[in-house]
N, C-alpha and C positions, 0 to 999 in steps of 0.2 A: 418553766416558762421564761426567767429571766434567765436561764441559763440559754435558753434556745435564740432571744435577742441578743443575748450580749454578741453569740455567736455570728448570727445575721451584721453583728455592725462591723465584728472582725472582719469578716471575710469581705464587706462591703471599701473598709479601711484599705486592707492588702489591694483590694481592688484598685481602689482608686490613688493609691502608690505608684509611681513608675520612675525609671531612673532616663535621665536626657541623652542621647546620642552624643559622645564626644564626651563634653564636660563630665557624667555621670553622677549629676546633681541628683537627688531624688527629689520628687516631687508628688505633690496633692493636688488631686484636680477631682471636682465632684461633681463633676458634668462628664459625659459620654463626647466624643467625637461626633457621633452620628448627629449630636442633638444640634452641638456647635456647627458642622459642617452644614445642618439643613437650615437655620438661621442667617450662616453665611449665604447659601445659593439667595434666601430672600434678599435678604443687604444690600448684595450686591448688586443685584438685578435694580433696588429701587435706589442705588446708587448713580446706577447707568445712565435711567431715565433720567436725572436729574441732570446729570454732568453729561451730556452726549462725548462718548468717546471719540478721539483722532480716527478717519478712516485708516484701513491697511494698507493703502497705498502712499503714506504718510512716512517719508526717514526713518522720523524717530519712531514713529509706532515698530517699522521696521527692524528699526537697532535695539528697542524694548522686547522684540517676542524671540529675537534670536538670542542674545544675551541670557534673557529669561530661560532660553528652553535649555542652554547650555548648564546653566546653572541647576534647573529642575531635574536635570541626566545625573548632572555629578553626586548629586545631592542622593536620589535615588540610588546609585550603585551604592554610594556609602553604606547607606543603611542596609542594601543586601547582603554586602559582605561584611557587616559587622550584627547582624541576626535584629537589627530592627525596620524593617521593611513595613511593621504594620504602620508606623509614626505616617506614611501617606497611602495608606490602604484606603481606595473611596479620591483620592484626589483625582480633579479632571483640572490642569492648569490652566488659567486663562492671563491673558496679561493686554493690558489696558492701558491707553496713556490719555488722559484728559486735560485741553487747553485750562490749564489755571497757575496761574504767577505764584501761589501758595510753592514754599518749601517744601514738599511732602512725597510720602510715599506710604504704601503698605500692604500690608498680604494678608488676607483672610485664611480661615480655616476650607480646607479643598483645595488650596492654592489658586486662588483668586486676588488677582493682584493689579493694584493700580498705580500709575506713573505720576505724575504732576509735571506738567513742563516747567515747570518754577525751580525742581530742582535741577534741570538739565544741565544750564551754566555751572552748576555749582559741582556735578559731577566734572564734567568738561572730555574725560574721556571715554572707552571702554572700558576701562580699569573700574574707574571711578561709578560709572554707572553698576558695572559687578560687585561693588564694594554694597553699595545701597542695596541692590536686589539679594543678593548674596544674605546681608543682616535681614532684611525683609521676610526673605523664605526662611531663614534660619529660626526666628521670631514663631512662624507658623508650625515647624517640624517640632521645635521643642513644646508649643501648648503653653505658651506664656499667656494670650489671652484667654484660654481656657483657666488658668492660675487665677488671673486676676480676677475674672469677671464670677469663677468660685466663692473668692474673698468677697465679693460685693454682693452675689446673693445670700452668706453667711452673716452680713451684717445685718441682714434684713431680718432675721430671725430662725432659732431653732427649728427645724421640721420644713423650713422652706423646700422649694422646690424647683427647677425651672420651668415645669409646667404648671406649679399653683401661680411663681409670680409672675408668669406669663398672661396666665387668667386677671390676675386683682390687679398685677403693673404692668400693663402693657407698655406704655412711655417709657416709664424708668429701665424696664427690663431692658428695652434697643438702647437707651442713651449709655447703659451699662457696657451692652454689646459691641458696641461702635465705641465707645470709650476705650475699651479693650485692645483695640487695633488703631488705635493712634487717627481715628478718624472723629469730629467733633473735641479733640482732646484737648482744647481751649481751655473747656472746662475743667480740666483739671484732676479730676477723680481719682485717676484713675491708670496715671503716669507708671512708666517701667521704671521697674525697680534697679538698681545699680547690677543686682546679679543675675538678671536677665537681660541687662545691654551687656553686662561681659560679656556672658553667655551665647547671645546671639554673636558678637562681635567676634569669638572663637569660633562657633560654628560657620560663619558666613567666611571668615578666611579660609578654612577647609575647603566649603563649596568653591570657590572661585579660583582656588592655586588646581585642583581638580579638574577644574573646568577650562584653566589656561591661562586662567588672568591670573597677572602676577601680585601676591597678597602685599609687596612691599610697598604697593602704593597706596594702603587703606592709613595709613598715620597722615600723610600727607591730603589723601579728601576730607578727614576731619578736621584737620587744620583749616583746611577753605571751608568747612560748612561753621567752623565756630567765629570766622572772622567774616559770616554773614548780618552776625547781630547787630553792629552799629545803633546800640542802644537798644533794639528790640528783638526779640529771639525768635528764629523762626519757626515756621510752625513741626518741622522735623526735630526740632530741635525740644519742642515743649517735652517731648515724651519720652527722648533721646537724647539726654544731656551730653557733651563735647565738652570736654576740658584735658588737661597737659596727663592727669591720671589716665585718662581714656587714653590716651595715644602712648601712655610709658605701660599699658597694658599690654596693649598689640604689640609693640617692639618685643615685649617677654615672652608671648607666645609665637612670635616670629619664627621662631626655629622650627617648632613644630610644624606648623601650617606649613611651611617649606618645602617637610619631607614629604606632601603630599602635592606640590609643584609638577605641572606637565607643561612644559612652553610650547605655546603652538608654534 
């Protein structure tokens, strides 16, 4: 009998094992995709209604779903020719820009993803805009909030579940979830870890030199998002820490990201 558990946790273990696109970090995630993506379609939606989105006949809505979609292609082929294609198996992308002065941005599980006009100056160009989206979806493909939001249901207790604590914590379960994705992230909880903003900040250079935009200008938008603080930090910034290490990082993977360069 214990022999036939111990077995069920192995295999359940190996399961829930995978290794990151690009970096080839390994990683634990004890939630399913399915579970995370159908959470996110909720989210989102009551996201929406809250925040009415920019119509599509709007610039920037405009320069968000094209840059977006460019970025969603690149990002896609990657994975097919390098044998992980499942990492957006079930994605339907959506891209969304809502009037709010907030710093922000971010990508759900499915590839649901929203803009902030607050960070738009602060992008200032195309480049700069792919740089954001780029680490955004990046964020989503590797399951860094699937990571986290793991970590925070294991804190809750052995044998937890995301459908026991769905049942007993409904609150906490979403402020969990939305913590995860840099949304509500005020509070704190729940913030990316240094080796998931490398991470993502590798993979979204890939995406974007891929996709046309040239990656030598992502050290240069973090320098403008970290001389956004003037004493107070913004809110891209709470979850997504910028500093002189962040941009002597990207210079070192520069090279790389390069050789996957296409100029439009």
């Amino acid at each position: 009998m214990r022999r036939g558990i111990a077995l069920v946790m192995l295999v359940a273990l190996v399961a829930a094992c995978a290794r990151v696109p690009i970096t080839g970090r390994r990683q634990f995630n004890l939630l399913s995709e399915g579970e995370m993506m159908a959470m996110s379609l909720t989210a989102y939606q009551d996201f929406l209604r809250e925040h009415a989105p920019l119509p599509p006949s709007d610039q920037r809505v405009q320069k968000v779903r094209r840059i977006g979609g460019e970025l969603a292609a690149a990002a896609t082929e990657y994975l097919q020719a390098h044998g992980a294609r499942d990492r957006v198996e079930g994605f339907q992308w959506e891209f969304n820009v809502v009037d709010d002065a907030t710093v922000n941005a971010w990508c759900m599980p499915g590839g649901k993803v929203v803009v902030y006009t607050g960070i738009l100056p602060v992008t200032a160009t195309d480049e700069g805009l792919a740089v954001v989206m780029g680490h955004e979806i990046a964020h989503a493909i590797a399951r860094h909030g699937n990571e986290r939001m793991s970590q925070g249901i294991a804190l809750q207790g052995v044998g937890m579940t995301l459908e026991v604590m769905t049942d007993q914590k409904p609150g906490l379960t979403r402020d969990l979830f939305l913590q995860s994705f840099g949304i509500g992230s005020q509070m704190g909880m729940l913030a990316f870890s240094r080796s998931h903003e490398t991470e993502a900040d590798k993979m979204g250079l890939v995406f974007m030199a891929m996709a046309g935009y040239d990656p030598r200008s992502a050290p240069d938008f973090w320098k403008r998002m970290a001389a956004q603080g003037n004493g107070g930090q913004p809110e891209f910034l709470s979850t997504h820490p910028s500093d002189q290490r962040r941009v002597a990082d990207l210079q070192a993977y520069m090279p790389e990201a390069l050789r996957f360069y296409k100029p439009r």
